[in-house]
N, C-alpha and C positions, 0 to 999 in steps of 0.2 A: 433337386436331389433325386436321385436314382435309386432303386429299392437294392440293397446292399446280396450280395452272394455271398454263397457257406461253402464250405467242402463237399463234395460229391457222397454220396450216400446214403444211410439209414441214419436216422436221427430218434433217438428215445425221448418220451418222457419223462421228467423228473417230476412224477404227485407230490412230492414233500413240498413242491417249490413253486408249483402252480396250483390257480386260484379259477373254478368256473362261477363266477355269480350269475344271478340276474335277480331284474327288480321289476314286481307285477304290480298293477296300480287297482286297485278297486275300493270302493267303501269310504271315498274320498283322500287313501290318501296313499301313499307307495311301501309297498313290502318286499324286503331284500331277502335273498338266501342264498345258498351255496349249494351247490353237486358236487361232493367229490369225485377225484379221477381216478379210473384203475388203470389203465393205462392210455399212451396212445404214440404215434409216432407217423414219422412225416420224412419220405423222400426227394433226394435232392438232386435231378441230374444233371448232365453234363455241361449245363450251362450255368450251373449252381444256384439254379432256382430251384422252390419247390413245388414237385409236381402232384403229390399226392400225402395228404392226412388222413389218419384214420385216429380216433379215439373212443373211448368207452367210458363213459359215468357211471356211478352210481346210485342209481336214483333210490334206493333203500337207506341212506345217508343223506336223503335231503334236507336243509336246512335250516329253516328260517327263525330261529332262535325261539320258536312258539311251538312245544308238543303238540299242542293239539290241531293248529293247526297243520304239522307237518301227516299228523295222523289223517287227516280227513285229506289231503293231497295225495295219500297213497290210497285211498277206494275208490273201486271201479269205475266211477263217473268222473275220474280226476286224471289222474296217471296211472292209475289200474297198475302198483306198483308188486303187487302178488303174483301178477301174472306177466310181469313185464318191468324186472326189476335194475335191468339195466339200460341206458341210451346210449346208444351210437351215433359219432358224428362221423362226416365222410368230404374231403374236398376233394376236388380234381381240378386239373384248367384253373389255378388263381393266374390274375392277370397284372403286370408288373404298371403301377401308380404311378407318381411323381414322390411318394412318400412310403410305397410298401406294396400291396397289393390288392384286389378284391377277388372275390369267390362268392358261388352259389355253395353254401356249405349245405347240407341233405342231415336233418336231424333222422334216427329210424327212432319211435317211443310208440307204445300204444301198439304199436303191432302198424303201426301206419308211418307213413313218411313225411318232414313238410320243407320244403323248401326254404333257406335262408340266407340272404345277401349279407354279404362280412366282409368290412373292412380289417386286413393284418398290415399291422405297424411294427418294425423290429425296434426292439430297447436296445440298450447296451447289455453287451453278454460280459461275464469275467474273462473269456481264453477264447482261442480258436475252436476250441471242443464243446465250447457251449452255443446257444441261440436261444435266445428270448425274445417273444414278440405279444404283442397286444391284439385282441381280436374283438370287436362290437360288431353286433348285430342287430335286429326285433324280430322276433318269434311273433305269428300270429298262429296264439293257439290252436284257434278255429281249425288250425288245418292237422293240428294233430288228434281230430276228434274231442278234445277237450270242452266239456260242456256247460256252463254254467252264465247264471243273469249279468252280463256284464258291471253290471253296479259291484257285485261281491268281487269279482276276475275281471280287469279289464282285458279286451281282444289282443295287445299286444303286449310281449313280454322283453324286457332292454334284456341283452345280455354283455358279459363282460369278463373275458378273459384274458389272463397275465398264466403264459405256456412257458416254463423253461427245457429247453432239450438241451440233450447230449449225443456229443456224435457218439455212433456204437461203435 
């Protein structure tokens, strides 16, 4: 199979309908949570692939269904969410698979940058006007300055996104 084309263009985000997880392991055992999206969107040229993503999270809505801990993820030794309360992602050059594609996706958080390998898989969309696709990654913290004993934060973090767009 061949990684399918879209219509030439600017393509939107729909936050109502997309989902950014990931799941950190430490303290023996795995913790999930969520980023909401504020926006993001994804170019398509003329070969109706896409050439470039950009998105933004919000990492002041982070998630992990535990107050408290969501609260100690946002001080300064963490995600320093005070001072840096949005992420940006960024692809360029994804490369066309047998099933979709891969990309060095560019996390910005922290005021630093880390580099991330993703695989994107397209789902089925309702219409010619939509696209939905599946994106996995591993985040290793470390390179987002992110600092703590492995044991409580394991090094790497799964991530797991369901993007639905709209052509604009």
């Amino acid at each position: 199979m061949n990684a399918p084309t879209v219509a030439v263009g600017r393509w939107d985000l729909d936050p109502a309908t997309s989902t950014a997880q990931f799941v950190a392991r430490g303290m023996g055992r795995s913790v999930p949570g969520s980023i909401p999206f504020l926006s993001a969107r994804c170019d398509i040229d003329a070969d109706g692939l896409p050439r470039r993503v950009t998105a933004d999270l919000d990492l002041a809505a982070i998630d992990t269904g535990n107050v408290r801990r969501d609260r100690d993820l946002a001080k300064p030794g963490l995600m320093d969410i005070a001072t840096h309360p949005t992420m940006t992602v960024e692809v360029d050059d994804l490369s066309v698979t047998s099933d979709g594609w891969t990309a060095i996706a560019v996390i910005h958080a922290r005021g630093t940058t880390a580099p991330v390998e993703v695989t994107v898989v397209p789902e089925t969309a309702p219409s010619a006007d939509d696209a939905a696709v599946r994106i996995r990654g591993r985040l290793d913290r470390r390179l987002l300055g992110i600092r703590a004993p492995r044991f409580t934060i394991g090094r790497w973090v799964d991530l797991d996104v369901t993007a639905r767009f709209r052509r604009r």
